[in-house]
C-alpha positions in Angstrom: 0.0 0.0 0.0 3.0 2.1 1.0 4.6 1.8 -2.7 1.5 2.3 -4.3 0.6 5.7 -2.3 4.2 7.0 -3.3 3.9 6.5 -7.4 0.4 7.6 -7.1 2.1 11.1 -5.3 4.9 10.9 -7.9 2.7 11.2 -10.4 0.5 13.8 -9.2 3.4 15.5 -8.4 5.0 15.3 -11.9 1.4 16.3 -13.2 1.4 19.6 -11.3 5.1 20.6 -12.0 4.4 20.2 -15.5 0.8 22.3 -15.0 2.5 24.9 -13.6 5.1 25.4 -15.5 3.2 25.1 -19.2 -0.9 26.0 -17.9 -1.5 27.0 -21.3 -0.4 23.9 -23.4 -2.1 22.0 -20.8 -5.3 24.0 -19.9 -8.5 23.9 -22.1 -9.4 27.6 -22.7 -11.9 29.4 -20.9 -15.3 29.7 -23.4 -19.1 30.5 -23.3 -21.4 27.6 -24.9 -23.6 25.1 -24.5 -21.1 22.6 -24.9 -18.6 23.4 -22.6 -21.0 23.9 -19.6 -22.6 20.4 -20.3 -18.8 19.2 -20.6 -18.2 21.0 -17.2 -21.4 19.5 -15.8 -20.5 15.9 -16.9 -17.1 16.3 -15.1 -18.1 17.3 -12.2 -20.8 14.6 -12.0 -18.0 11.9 -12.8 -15.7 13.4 -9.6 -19.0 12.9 -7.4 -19.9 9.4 -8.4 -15.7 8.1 -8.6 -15.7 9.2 -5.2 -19.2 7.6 -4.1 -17.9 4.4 -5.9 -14.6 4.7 -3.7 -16.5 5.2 -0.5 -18.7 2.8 -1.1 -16.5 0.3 -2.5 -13.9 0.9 0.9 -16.6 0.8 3.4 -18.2 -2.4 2.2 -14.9 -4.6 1.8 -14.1 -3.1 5.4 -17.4 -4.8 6.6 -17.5 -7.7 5.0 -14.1 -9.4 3.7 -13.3 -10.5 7.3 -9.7 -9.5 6.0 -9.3 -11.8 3.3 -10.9 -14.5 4.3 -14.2 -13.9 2.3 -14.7 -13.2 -1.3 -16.9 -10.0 -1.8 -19.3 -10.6 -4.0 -22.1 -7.8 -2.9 -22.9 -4.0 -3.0 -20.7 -2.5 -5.3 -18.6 -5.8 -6.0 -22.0 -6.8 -7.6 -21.7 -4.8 -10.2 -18.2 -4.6 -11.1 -14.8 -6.5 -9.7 -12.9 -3.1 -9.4 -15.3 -0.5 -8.1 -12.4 1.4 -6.1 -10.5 1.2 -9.6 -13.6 2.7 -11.3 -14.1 4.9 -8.7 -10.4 6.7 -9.5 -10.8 6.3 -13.1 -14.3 8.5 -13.2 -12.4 11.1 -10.7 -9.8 11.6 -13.6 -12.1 11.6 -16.4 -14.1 14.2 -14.7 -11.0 16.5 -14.1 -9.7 16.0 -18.0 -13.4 17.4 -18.6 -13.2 20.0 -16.5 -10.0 21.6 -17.0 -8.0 20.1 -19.6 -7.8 19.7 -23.2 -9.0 17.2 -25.1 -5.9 15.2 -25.9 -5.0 15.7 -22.5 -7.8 12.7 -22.2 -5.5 10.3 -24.3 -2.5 10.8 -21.8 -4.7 10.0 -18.8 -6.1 6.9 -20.7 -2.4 6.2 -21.1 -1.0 6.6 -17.8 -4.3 5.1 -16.1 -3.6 1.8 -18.4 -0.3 1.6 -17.3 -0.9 2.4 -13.8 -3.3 0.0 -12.8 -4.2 -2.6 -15.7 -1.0 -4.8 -14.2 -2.4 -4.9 -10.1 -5.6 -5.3 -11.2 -4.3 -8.7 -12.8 -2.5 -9.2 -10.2 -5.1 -9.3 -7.6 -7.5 -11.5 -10.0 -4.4 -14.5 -9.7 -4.6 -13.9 -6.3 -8.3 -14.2 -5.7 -8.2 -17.3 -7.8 -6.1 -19.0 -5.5 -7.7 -18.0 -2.9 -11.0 -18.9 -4.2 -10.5 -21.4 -6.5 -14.2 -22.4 -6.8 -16.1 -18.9 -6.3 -14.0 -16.7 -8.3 -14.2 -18.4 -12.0 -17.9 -18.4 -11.2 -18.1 -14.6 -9.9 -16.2 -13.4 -13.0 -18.5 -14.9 -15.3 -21.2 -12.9 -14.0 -19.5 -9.9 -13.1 -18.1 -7.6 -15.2 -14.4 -6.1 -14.3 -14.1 -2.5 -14.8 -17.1 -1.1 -16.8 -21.0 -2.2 -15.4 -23.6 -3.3 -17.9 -26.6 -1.6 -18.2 -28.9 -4.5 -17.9 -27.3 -5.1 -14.2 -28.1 -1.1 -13.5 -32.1 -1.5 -14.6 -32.2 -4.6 -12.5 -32.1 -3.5 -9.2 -32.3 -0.2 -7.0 -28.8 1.9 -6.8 -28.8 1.8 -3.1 -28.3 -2.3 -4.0 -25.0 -1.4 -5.8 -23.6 1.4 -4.1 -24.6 1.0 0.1 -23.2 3.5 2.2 -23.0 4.3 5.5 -22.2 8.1 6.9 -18.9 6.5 8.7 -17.9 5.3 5.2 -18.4 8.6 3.9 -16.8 10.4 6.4 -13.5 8.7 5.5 -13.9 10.4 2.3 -15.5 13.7 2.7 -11.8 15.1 2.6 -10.7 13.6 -0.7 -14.7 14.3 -2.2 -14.0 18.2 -0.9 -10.1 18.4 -1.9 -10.3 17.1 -5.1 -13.7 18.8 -6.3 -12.7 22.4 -4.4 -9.5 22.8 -6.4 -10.7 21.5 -9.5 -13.5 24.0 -9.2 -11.5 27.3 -8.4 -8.7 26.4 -10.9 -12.2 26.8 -13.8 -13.7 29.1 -12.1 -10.6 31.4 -11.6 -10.2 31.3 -15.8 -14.1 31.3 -16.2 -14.0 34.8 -14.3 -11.1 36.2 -15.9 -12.6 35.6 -19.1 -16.0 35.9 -18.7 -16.5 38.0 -15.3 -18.2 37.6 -12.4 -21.5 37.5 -13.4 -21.6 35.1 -16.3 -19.8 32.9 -14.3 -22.3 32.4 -11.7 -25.4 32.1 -14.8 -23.2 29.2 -15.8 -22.4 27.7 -12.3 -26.2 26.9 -11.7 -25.8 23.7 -13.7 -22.6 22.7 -11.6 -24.2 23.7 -8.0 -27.3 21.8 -9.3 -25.2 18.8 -9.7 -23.6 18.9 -6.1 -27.1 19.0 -4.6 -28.2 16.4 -6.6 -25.6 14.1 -5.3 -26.2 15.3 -1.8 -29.5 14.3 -2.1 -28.7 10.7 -3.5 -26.2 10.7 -0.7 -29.0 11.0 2.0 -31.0 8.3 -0.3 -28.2 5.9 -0.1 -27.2 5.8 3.5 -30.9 5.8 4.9 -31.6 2.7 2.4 -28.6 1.0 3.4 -29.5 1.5 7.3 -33.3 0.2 6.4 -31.9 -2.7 4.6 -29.7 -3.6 7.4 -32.6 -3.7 10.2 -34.3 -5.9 7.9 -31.4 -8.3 7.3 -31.2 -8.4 11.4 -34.9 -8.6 11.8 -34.7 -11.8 9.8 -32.0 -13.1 11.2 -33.3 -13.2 14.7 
């Protein structure tokens, strides 16, 4: 975990150097359209739900792997095999939306591949011996990175994505770091460009989208505390 945390900081790190020092080569001009506040609304919805995957996905292996010893197979794990994965992959696509230019999104395709596409593999050789029975089984019905839509129409969201406020707690930093300075990095060329007043016309969508996933946030965590008095309710 150790090694992983320190090339994940290397390579924000070298990310930010290189922001810094060329912002225009890297930065998607500020503009007024349609497009680029439905582009802007898009990434900020992908930030949210990465990091709802991520929260979801952590608090859920927490309760129920009984480190290790138990192959996860609900909640998010239900829908795909690498929600946490997914999770960071939506928080980068929503950022390249955001702020960057448009081949900027073939570099983080790139570097994501390269990143991650080698543990994930990893970790399914190491489930499989674990579980040598379960896991062929669970990967046939289970995709591994991107869900199907049929599995989303089948059941209720709070089904794939339970969350409880302690989960989210753990996460409400990295949810408010990541969004905040994305946001004032656009904003700060939106006004500069634009002014203060347009800006906060075109914000509407964006503030729109944050309440929305408040909302779903409430949704989730009473449905997953319901769903758990039932399963005890049963049980006794």
């Amino acid at each position: 975990m150790k090694i992983r945390l320190k090339i994940n900081g290397a390579i924000i790190t070298a990310a930010l150097v290189l922001l810094v020092i060329f912002p225009a080569f890297f930065l998607r001009s500020a503009k007024v359209g349609f497009w680029d506040e439905l582009t802007e609304i898009f990434g900020v919805s992908a930030i949210l739900l990465g990091q709802l995957f991520r929260a979801s996905a952590r608090g859920y292996k927490a309760e129920h792997s009984q480190n290790g010893r138990t192959l996860i197979q609900g909640g998010p794990y239900n829908l795909v095999r690498n929600p946490m994965y997914l999770g960071i992959f939506l928080i980068g696509v929503g950022i390249v939306l955001i702020l960057f230019e448009w081949w900027v999104a073939c570099v983080f395709l790139a570097v994501f591949a390269t990143r991650y596409i080698l543990p994930i593999f990893k970790e399914e050789k190491k489930l499989l011996a674990l579980f040598p029975k379960d896991y062929p089984a669970y990967c046939c019905r289970v995709p591994r990175f991107f869900p199907s839509f049929n599995m989303l129409a089948q059941k209720d969201i709070s089904e794939y994505l339970p969350l409880r406020l302690s989960w989210l707690k753990k996460e409400i930093g990295a949810v408010l770091a990541v969004l905040s300075a994305t946001l004032l990095l656009e904003s700060w060329e939106d006004i500069k460009s634009q002014g203060v007043r347009i800006y906060f016309k075109e914000s509407i969508g964006i503030f729109a989208i944050i309440l929305s996933f408040v909302i779903l946030c409430v949704y989730l965590v009473r449905q997953t505390a319901a769903s758990r008095k039932e399963n005890v309710a049963d049980k006794s």
